[in-house]
N, C-alpha and C positions, 0 to 999 in steps of 0.2 A: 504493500500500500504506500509508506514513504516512498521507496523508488517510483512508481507512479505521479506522486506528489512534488516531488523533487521536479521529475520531466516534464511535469503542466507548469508551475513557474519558472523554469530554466525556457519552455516554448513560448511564454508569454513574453517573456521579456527578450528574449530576442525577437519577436515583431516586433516592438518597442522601440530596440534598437535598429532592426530597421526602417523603420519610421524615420528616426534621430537621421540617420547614416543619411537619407534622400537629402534633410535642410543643411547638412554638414558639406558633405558635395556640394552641393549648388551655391552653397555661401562662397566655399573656397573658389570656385570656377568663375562667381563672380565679383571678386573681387573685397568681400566682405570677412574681416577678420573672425573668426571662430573664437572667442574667449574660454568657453569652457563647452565639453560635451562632458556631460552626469549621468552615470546609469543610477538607477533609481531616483527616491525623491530626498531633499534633505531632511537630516543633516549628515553633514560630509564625515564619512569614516576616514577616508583616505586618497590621498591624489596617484594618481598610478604611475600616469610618467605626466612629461610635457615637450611636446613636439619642438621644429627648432623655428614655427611661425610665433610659439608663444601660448597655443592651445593646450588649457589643462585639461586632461582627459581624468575624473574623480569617480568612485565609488562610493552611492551613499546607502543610507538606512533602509527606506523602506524599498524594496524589492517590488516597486509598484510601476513604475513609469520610467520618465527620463527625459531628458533636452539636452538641448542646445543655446548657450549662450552668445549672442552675438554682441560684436562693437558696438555701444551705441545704446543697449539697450540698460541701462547703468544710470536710474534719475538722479541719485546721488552723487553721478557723475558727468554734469553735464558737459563737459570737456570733450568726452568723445564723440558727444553729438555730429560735432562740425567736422569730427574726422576725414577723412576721401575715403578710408575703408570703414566707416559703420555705416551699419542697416541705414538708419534715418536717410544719409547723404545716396545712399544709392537711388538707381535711376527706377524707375517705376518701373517697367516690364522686368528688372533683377530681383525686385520685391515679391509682384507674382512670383515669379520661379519659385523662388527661396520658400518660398508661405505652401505652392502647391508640391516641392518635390516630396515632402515625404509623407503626403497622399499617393502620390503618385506610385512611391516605392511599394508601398502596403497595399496596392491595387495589384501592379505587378507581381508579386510574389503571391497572390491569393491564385492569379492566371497561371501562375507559374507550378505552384504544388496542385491546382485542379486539374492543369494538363498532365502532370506527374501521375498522379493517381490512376486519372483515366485512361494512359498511359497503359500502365501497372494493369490495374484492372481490379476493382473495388464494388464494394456494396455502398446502398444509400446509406446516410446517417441516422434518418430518421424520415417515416412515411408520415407526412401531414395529411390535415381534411382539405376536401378538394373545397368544400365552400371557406375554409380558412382567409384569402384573399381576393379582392375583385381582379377580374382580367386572368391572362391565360399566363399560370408560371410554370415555366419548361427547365424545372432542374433536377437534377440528376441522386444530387443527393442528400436532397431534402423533398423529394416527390411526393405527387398524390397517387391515390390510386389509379387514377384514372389515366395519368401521366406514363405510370407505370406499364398498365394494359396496352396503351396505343404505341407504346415501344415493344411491343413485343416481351418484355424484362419478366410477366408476372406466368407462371404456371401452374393448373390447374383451374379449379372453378370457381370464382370469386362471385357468381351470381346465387345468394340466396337470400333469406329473409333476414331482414332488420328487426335484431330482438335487443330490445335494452339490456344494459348488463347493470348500468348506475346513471344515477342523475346527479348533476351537481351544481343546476339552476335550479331555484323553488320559485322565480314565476312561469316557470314553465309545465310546473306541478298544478301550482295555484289554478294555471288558466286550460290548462289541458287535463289534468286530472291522470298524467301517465307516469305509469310506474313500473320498478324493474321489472322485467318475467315479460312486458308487451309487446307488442309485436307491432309493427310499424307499417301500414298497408297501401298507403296513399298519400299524396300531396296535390290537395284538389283533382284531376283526375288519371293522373300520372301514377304509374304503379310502381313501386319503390323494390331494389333490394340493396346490398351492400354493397354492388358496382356502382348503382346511379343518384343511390340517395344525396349525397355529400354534392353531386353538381346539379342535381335537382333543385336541393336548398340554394344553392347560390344563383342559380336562375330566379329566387325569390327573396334575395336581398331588399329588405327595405320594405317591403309589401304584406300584406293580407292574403291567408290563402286557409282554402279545408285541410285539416288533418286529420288523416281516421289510422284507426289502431286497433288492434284485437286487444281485448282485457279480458282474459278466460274467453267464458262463450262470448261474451259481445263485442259486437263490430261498434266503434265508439268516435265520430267524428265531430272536432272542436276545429273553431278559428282560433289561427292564431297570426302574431305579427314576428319578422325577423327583424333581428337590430339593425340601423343603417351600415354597419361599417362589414358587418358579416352574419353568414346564417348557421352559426355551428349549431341554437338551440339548445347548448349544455346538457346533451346526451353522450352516454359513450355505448356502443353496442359492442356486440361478440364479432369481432372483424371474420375475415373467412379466408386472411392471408398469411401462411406458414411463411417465417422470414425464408428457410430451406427453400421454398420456390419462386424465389425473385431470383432472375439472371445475376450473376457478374455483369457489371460497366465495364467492356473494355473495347477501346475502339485502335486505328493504327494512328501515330504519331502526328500526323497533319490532321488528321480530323478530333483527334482527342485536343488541338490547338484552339479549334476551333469552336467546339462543347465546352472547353474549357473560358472563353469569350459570353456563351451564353450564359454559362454556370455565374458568372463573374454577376450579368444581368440579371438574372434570376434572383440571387442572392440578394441586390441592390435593391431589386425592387421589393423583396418581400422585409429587408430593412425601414426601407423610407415606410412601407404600410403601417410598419408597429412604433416607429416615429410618431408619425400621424395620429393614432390610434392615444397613445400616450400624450401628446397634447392635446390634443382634444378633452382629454380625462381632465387634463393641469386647468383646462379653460373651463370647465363647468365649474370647478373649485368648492367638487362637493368632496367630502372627505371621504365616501367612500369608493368614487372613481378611479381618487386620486390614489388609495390605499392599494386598490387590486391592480393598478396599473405599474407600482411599484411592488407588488410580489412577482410579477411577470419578469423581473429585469434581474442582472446579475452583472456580477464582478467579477474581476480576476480567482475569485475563492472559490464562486459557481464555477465558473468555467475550467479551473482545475478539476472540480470533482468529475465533470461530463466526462473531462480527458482522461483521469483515472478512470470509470466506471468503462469507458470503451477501450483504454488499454488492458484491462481488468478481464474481458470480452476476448482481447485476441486480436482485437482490430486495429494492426497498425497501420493502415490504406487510410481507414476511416481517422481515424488518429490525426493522420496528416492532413484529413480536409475537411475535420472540425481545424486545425488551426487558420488553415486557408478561409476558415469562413469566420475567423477571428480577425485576419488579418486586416479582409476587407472590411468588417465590422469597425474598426479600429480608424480609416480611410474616409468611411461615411461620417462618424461618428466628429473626425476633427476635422468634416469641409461644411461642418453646422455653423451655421452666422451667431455664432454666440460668442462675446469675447471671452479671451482666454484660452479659444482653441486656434487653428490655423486660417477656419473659416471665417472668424470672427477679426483678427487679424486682419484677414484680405480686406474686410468692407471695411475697417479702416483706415487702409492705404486708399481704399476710393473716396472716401468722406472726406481725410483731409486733400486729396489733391482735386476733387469736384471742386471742392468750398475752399480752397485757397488758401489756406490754412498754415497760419506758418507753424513748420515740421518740431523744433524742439517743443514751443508750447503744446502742442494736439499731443505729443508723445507724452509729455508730463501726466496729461489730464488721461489718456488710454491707458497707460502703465498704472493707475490705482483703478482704472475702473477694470480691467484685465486682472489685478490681482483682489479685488472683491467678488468676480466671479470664479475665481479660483479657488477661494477659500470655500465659498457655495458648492461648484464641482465637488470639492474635496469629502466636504460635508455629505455629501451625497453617495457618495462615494462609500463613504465609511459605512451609511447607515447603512447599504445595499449588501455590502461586507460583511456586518456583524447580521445582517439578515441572511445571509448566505451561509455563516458559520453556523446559523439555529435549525434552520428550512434541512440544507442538504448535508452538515459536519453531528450535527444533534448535541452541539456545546451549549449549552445554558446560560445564557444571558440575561439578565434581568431588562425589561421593559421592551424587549425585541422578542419576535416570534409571536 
């Protein structure tokens, strides 16, 4: 189990550090002094070396993150502002680079271990519901059933009845009256079974429709309404898919390049959905939106245990492209307009040079408002953490869980 543990934060943190490595390059190529590159967050254990530009390369405390320090960005030290090699004095299009390389790096390396894998030739990570998001997502390994079928991937008979196994919505008790042991027969006049339910419902996003169900002897048909953002209904039934008869992914080297491209899109977009989803929750600013919205989400502590529990499994294909779908995670995650990340950054660089803005002041006034939402991230951060220690580690924390 530690060796597992060890390999999810040694995997985390080097996307991390590839992330860092993309703003490291492109500083240096353009011209912009490197002060310091940090692995983790502080405080500083120790400096490791220091190059002969002057870059301390430092090892700190928490084992979470990392950066890159440039010239310039130092309000205590406004001297370097006016530098020729800090950030500030560089030329606009150097500034993009710099802000997008190590998105860019974390995009590439998620293309790069999914063409690997498919490569290799692997299993999905995990089969979603096909009504889980709107529009058609064509991934490979994160699929739906349905996704699955029309690839040819699934073997045997996946056509039979929709029997609840659990419920874990009660207004869908309240308003339907359905309960485990049911049998699911209809959706207005479409006959259901465990191939087409999932994109049936999502043909009814948002909408009013009949649902009938057997309850013992009776045939039992109620309205009901699906949520606007998705129609899963908070049912789970008895699936009719042995993980043993899904194919192997494996395709030849130029076309796994290419799946790999999709996989890349697939992912993105089933990210920005739960983006979405999750503000949306922040903007009603009901507490309990906002509460299940954040039991949904996870840290680096989550995301070690998944990596353990599928090394744990035997899966090191999968293994590889849960991190690949970290990496990109990590990509989307810092090109969000929010300051403090790279996206937030970028706008910026466009707000003060739209508005004319002269450079050391607008940096004084971003450099606190960039480290107030830092401190927020962080916060956030933690609590998602210690909520991850309780959820998936089962350590006992007082006021969390």
């Amino acid at each position: 189990m530690w060796g597992a543990i060890v390999l999810g934060i040694i995997m985390f943190m080097l996307l991390v550090i590839i992330h860092e490595i993309g703003h490291f390059i492109a500083a240096k190529k353009s011209g912009v002094k490197v002060e310091e590159f940090g692995i983790g967050i502080p405080p500083k254990v120790m400096t490791l070396r220091k190059d002969k530009s002057g870059t301390k390369y430092t090892l700190n405390l928490i084992p979470l993150w990392g950066f890159v320090r440039l010239k310039g960005e130092d309000p205590e030290n406004p001297e370097t502002f006016r530098a020729k090699d800090s950030f500030i004095k560089a030329k606009l299009w150097k500034k993009i680079i710099i802000l997008l390389a190590g998105i860019s790096m974390n995009a590439i390396a998620a293309w790069l271990i999914f063409t690997t894998i498919f490569t290799l030739g692997t299993k999905p990570i995990q089969i979603v519901p096909d009504n889980m998001v709107k529009g058609n997502i064509q991934s490979f390994l994160t699929p739906t059933k349905y996704f699955l079928y029309k690839q040819w991937l699934i073997t045997g008979d996946i056509e039979k009845d929709v029997v609840i196994e659990d419920i874990y919505a009660d207004w869908l008790t309240d308003h339907a009256g359905i309960q485990s042991g049911d049998t699911i027969l209809l959706i207005n006049d479409i006959k259901v079974n465990t191939q087409n339910i999932e994109k049936t419902l999502k043909d009814h996003i948002g909408t009013t429709f009949d649902f009938t169900y057997r309850h013992g002897w009776q045939i039992i048909t109620k309205s009901v309404t699906c949520p606007q953002d998705n129609c899963i209904l908070g049912i789970m039934y008895i699936s009719s898919i042995n993980p043993a008869n899904i194919k192997e992914i494996k395709f030849p080297l130029m076309t796994a390049m290419k799946y790999g491209v999709k996989e890349v899109r697939a992912q993105t977009k089933m990210t920005f959905w739960f983006l979405g989803t999750f503000g949306k929750s922040l903007i009603t600013l009901k507490r309990t939106n906002i509460q299940e919205s954040l039991n949904k989400m996870t840290w680096p502590a989550g995301a070690v245990k998944i990596w353990e529990m599928i090394l744990s499994a035997g899966g090191r294909k999968v293994y590889l492209g849960f991190a690949g779908m970290i990496s990109l995670a990590l990509a989307i995650f810092n090109i969000l307009p929010i300051p403090a990340l790279d996206g937030g950054r970028l706008l910026g660089v466009f707000i003060q040079r739209i508005g004319r803005l002269k450079e050391e002041k607008y940096f004084n006034i971003e450099w606190y408002i960039n480290l107030a939402f830092f401190i927020l991230l962080m916060g956030l951060g933690i609590y998602i953490l210690l909520q991850d220690l309780v959820r998936m580690w089962g350590i006992n924390i007082p006021f969390i869980g």
